[in-house]
C-alpha positions in Angstrom: 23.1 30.9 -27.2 23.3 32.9 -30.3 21.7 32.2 -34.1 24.9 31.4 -35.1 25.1 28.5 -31.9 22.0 27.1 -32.5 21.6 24.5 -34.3 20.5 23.8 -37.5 17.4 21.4 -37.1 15.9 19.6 -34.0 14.1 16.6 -33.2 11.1 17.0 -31.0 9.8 14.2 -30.1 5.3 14.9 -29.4 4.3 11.8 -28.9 3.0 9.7 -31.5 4.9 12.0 -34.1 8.1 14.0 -34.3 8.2 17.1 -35.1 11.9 18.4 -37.0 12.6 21.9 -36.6 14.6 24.9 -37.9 15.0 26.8 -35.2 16.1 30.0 -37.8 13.2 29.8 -39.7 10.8 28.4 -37.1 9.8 25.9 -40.0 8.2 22.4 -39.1 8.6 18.9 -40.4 5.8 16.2 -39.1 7.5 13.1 -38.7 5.6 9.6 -38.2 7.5 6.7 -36.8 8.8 5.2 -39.6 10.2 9.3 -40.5 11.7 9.6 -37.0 13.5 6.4 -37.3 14.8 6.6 -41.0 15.7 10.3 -40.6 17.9 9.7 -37.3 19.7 7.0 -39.1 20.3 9.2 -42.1 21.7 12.1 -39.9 24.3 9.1 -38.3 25.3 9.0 -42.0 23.9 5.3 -42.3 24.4 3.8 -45.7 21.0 3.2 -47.6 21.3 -0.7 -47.8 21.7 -0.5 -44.1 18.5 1.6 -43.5 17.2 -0.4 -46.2 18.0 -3.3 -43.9 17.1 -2.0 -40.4 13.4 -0.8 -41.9 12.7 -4.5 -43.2 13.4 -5.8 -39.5 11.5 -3.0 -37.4 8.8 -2.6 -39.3 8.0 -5.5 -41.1 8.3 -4.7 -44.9 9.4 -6.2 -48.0 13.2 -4.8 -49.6 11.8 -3.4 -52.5 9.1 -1.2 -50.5 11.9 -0.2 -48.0 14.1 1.6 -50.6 10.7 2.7 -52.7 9.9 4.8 -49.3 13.2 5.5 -48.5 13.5 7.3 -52.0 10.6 9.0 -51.6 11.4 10.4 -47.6 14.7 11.8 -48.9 13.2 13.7 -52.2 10.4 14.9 -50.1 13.0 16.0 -46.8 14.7 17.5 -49.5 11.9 19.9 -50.8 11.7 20.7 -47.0 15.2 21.6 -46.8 15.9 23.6 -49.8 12.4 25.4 -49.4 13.9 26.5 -45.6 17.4 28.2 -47.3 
């Protein structure tokens, strides 16, 4: 496989955390749980009110906190992102 093949990020699942890589840049992500499950849903291109949605029922939260952190995960995977380019 060449640079060009590989891809882009990776889930590597350690355990208790996740780790997301960039196999490029050899830059790592921790991911807890809650991380590992919202960012898999995002990269299956799930709508926010259904993350929303699916983060109430696994891990027993209110709405309002739900969006508040999912908010937060995508400005912080964001830094992570643009900080890799």
């Amino acid at each position: 496989m060449t640079e060009k093949d590989a891809p882009a990020r990776v889930l590597i699942d350690s355990g208790p955390d996740t780790v997301l890589v960039e196999p490029a840049s050899g830059r790592m992500f921790y991911l807890n749980e809650t991380g590992a499950f919202v960012y898999q849903l995002l990269e299956k291109n799930t709508p926010d009110e259904e993350i929303v949605r699916l983060l109430c029922q696994e891990f027993d939260t209110q709405k309002a906190e739900a969006a508040a952190d999912l908010e937060f995960f995508r400005k912080t995977l964001h830094v992570f992102l643009v900080r890799a380019l």
